[in-house]
Each structure stands twice: as C-alpha cells, then as structure tokens.
RODO-2510 file (C-alpha; in nm, 4 decimals, decimal comma):
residues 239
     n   res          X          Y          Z
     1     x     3,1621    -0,4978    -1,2482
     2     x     3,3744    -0,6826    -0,9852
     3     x     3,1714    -0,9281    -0,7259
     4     x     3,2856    -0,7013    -0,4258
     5     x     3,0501    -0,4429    -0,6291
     6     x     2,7965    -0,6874    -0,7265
     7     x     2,7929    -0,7792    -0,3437
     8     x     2,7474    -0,3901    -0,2308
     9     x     2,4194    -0,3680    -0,4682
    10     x     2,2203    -0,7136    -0,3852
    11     x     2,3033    -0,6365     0,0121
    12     x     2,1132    -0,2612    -0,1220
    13     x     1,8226    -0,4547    -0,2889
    14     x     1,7982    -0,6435     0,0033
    15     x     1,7967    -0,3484     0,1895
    16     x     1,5223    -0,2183     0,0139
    17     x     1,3199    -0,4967     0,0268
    18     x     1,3408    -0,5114     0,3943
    19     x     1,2539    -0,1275     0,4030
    20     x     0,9430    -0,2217     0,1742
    21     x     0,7667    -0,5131     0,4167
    22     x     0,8189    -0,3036     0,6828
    23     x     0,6496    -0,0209     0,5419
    24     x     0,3876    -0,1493     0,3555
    25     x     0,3210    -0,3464     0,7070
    26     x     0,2749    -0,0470     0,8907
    27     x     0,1292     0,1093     0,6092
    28     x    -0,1585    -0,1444     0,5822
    29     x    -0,2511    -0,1293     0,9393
    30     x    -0,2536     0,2655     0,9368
    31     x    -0,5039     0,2337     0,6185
    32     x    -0,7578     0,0003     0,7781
    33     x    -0,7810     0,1323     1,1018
    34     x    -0,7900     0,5395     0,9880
    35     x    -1,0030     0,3880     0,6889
    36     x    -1,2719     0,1638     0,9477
    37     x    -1,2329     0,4946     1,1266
    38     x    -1,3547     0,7214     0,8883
    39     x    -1,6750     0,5022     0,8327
    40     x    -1,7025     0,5694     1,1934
    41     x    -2,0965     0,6948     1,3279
    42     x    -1,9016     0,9341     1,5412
    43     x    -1,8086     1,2753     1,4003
    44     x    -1,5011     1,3019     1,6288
    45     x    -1,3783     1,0026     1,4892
    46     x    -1,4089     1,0804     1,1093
    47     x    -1,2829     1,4125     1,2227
    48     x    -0,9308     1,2921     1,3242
    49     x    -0,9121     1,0356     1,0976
    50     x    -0,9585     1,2342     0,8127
    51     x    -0,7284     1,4919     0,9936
    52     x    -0,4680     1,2588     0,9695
    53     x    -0,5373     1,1561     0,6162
    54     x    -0,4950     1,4847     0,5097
    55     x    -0,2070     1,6300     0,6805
    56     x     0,0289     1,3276     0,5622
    57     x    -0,1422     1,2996     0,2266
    58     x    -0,0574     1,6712     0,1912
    59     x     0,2871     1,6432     0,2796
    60     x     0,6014     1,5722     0,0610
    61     x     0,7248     1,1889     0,1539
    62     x     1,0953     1,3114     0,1511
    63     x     1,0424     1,5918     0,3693
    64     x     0,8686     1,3789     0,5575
    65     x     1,1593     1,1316     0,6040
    66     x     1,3817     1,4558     0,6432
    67     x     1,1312     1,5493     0,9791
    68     x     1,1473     1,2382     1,1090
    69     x     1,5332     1,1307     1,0996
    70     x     1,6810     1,5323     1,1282
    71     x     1,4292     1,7064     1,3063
    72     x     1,2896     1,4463     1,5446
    73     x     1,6173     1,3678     1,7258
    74     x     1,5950     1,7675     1,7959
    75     x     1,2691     1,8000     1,9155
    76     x     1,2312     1,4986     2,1327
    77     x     1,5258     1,3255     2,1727
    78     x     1,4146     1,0471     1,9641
    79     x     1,7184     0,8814     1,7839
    80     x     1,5754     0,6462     1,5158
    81     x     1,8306     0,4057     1,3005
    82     x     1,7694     0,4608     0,9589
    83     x     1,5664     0,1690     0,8498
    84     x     1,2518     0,2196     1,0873
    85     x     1,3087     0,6147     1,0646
    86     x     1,2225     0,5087     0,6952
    87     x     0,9585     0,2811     0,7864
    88     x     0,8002     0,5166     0,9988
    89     x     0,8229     0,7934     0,7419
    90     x     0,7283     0,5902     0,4645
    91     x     0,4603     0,3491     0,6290
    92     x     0,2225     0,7061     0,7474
    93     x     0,2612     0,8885     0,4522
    94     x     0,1893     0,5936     0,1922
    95     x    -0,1080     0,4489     0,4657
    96     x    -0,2768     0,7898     0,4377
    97     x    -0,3518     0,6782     0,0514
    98     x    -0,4536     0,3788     0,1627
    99     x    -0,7251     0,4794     0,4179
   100     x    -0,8669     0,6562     0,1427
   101     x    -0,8589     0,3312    -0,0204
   102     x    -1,0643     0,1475     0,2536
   103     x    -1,3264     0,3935     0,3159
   104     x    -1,4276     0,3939    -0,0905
   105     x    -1,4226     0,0207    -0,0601
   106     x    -1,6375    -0,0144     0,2202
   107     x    -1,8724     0,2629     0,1079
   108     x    -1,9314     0,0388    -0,2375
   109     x    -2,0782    -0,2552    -0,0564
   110     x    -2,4801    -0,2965    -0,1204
   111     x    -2,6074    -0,1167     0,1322
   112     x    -2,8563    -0,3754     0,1586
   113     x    -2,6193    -0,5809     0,2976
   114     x    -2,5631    -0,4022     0,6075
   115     x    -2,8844    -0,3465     0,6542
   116     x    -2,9654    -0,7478     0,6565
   117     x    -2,6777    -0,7461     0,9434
   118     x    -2,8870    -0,4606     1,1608
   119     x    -3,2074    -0,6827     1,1237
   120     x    -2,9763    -0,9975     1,2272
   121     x    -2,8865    -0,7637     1,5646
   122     x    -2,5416    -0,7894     1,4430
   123     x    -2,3024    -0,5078     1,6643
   124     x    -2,1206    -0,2917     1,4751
   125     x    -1,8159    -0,4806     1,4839
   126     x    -1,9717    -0,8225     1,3666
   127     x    -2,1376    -0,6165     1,0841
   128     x    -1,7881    -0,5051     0,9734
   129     x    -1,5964    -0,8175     1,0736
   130     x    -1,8996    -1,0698     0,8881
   131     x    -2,0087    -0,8605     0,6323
   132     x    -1,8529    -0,5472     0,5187
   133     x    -1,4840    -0,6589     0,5080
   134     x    -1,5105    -0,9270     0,3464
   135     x    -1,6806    -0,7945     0,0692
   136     x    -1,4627    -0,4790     0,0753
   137     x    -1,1306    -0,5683     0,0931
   138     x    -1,1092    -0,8175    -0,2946
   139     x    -1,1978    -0,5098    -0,4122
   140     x    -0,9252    -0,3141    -0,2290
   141     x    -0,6192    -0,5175    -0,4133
   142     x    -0,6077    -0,3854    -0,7085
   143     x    -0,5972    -0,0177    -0,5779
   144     x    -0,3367    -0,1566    -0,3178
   145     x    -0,1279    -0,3277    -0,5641
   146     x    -0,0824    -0,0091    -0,7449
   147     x     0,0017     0,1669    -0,3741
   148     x     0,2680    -0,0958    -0,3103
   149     x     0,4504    -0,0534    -0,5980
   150     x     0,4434     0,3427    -0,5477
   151     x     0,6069     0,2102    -0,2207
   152     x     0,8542     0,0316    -0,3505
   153     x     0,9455     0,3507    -0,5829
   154     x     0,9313     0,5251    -0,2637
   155     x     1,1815     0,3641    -0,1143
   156     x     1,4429     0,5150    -0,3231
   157     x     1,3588     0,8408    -0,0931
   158     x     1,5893     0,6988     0,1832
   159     x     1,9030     0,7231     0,0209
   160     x     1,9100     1,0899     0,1227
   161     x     1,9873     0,9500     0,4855
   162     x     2,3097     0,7874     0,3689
   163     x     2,0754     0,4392     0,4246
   164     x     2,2414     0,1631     0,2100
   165     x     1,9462     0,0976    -0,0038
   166     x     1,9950     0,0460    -0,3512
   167     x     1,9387     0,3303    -0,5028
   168     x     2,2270     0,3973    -0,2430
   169     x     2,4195     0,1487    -0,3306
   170     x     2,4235     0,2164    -0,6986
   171     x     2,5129     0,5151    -0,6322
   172     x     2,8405     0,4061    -0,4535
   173     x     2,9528     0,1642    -0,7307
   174     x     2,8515     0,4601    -1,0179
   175     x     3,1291     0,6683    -0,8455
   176     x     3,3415     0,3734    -0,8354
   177     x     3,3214     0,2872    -1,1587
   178     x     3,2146     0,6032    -1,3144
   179     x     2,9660     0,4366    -1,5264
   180     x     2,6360     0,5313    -1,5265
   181     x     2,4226     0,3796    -1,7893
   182     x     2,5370     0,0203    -1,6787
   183     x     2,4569     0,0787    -1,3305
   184     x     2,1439     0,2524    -1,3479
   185     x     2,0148     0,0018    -1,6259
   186     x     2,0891    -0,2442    -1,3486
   187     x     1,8848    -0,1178    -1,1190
   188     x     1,6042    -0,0161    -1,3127
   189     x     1,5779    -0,4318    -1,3983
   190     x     1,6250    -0,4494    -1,0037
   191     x     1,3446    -0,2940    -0,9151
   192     x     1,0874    -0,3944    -1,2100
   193     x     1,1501    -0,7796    -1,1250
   194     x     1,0555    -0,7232    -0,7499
   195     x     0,7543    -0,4865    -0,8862
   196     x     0,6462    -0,7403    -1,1299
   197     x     0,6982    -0,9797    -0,8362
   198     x     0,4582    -0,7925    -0,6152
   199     x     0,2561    -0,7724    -0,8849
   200     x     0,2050    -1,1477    -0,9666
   201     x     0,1667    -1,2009    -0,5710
   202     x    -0,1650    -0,9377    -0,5738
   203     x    -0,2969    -1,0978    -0,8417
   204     x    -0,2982    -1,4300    -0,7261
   205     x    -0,4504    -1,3028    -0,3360
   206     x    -0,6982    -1,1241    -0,5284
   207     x    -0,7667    -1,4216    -0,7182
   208     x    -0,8027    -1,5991    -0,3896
   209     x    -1,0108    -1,3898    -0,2265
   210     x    -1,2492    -1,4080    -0,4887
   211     x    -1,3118    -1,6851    -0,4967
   212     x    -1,3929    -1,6893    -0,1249
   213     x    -1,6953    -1,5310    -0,1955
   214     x    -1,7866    -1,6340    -0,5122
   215     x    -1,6546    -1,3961    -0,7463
   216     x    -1,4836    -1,4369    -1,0559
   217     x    -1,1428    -1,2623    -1,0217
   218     x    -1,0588    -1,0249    -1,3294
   219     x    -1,3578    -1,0326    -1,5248
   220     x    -1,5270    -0,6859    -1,4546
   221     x    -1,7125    -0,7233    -1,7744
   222     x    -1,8941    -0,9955    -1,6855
   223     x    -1,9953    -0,9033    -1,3750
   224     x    -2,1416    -0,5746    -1,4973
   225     x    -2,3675    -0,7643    -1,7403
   226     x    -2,4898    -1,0093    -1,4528
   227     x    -2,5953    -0,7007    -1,3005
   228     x    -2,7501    -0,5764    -1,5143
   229     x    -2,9126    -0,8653    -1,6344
   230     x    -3,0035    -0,9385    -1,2285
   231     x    -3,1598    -0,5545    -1,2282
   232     x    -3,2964    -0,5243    -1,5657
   233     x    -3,3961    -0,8774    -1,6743
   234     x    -3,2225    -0,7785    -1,9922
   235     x    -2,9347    -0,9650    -2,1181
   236     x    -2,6611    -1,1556    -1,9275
   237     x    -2,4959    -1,2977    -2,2231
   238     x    -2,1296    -1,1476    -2,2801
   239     x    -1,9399    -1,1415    -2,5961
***
C-alpha cells in the first residue's frame, strides 16, 4: 500500500477518534444527568428521564444518525456537518445506556449512607455531591469501559454519511486497491489498539478512584469475604 493510501486511512482513524471524544463527551453528560434524574423524588422527573432512556435505547443507532443528518435538515432547517451530526446521533443514543448505568450505581450504595447525610441536614445535592457519587461512580467504570468501546464500534455507523472515518477510509483504498483481506485486517488492528488503549486508560482511573476511597481496585473477591466476614463474623481470610 502506497503512503498517499496509508495517509487517507490514519487521517480516517483520526477521524474516528475525534468522532469518539466527542461522543463519549456528550454521551457521559447525557448519562449522569438523565441517570441523577431518574433517582429524582419527583415523579415528573423520573418520568421524562426514563422517557428519554427508552425512546433512544429503543431506537436503531444508524437510523438514528440517518434522522438526524437526512431528515433533520428537512424538518427544521438544521444543517449539521457530519462530525457533530455523528456526535449528536451517537452521544444520545449510547448516553441512554449509560443513564441506566448511573441509576444502578447509585441505587447500590448502603442505604445507610444516605441516611447518615439526612441526619447531618445535608440538601439533596450535598448528599449526592459528598456521598452518593463518590461512592457510585468507581463502580460505574467498568460498566462504562465496556460502553465506550461499544462506542468506538459505533463509530463505524458514520460511514453511511460519506464521513471520512475509517471504516470510510478503508473502504476508499479497498476499491483502490481491490484488496480486501489486507485492508480490513488493517483496520481490525486499528481499532483493537485504540480499544485496548481505552481499555488500559479505565483501568488505571478505576484504579485511581479506588483508591480515593479506600478500596482495593480489582479484587471483588476479597471484598465479598470482608463483607461477609464484617456481617457474619465468619471468615475474612481469602484463598
């Protein structure tokens, strides 16, 4: 493969990595504050939140994309480029998962935790600002990891707007070269370095926050037979 080739795919992967951070950007902030909002003491609120968690949950990501760059030009004048017609597309649909994500998360702290905020007179927002979040969101990474890098995979989806990504791109230099398995075995090694990449980088913030509270990162074992040993007076010792 010539360098003017080699050129066209990195300027895709960097396409697609640009499309990724912005999504999973938007896509975080959609899933903590429609996640926070489904915890909410208000029906109303957990009413539309959870509305909009399962509308775009419920709806294909590529039609989605479709909707947004084809049909929302029609039906409101809205021109988007490609890239944030992507993000846009991509960021809702993917941060509908993650709300789900952050409600389970904050539902699994102690409850007895909260309640030590309420008899501290600590206003709802303190309570989940001090207390619940911090607690909540090591336990979110994982989960998350596993949501960015169906992101990532996602992002393949745009190449049906003629966006340069590189799935795009491969595309191009396959009918240039009419060569398939070379490409495409390219790009599969393309996108499992940055995926591996992302990976590593969750790991090491969960690993962080952790530790910020006092928890050993990765060792789910052992913390379920300090709990148990903590509840039962039984045990504590693990193999």
């Amino acid at each position: 493969m010539t360098s003017g080739l080699w050129d066209l795919v990195l300027k895709g992967a960097w396409t697609t990595v640009q499309l990724l951070v912005f999504s999973a950007l938007l896509a975080t902030a959609v899933s903590f504050v429609v996640g926070i909002a489904r915890t909410h003491r208000l029906w109303i609120v957990r009413f539309l939140a959870g509305f909009y968690t399962e509308v775009f949950r419920g709806t294909s990501a590529l039609v989605m994309i479709f909707w947004v760059y084809f049909v929302l030009p029609v039906a409101f004048g809205w021109q988007l480029v490609p890239l944030w017609a992507g993000t846009l597309a991509l960021g809702l649909t993917y941060g509908a998962y993650g709300t789900e994500i952050v409600r389970g998360a904050l539902n699994a702290v102690d409850p007895a935790q909260l309640e030590g905020g309420v008899a501290l007179s600590f206003t709802p927002w303190q309570r989940m600002r001090l207390i619940l979040l911090p607690q909540a969101v090591p336990e979110m990474i994982p989960t998350f990891c596993n949501l960015l890098i169906e992101l990532l995979k996602g992002t393949a989806l745009v190449s049906i707007m003629g966006m340069g990504d590189l799935t795009f791109s491969a595309s191009q230099v396959r009918l240039a070269l009419q060569q398939s398995a070379e490409i495409y075995t390219y790009v599969l090694l393309i996108y499992f370095v940055i995926a591996f990449a992302l990976t590593r980088l969750m790991r090491g913030l969960e690993k962080k926050l952790k530790a910020g509270i006092g928890k050993p990162a990765g060792n789910e074992k052992a913390a379920r037979e300090l709990k148990r040993a903590q509840t039962t007076g039984v045990g504590g010792g693990v193999a």
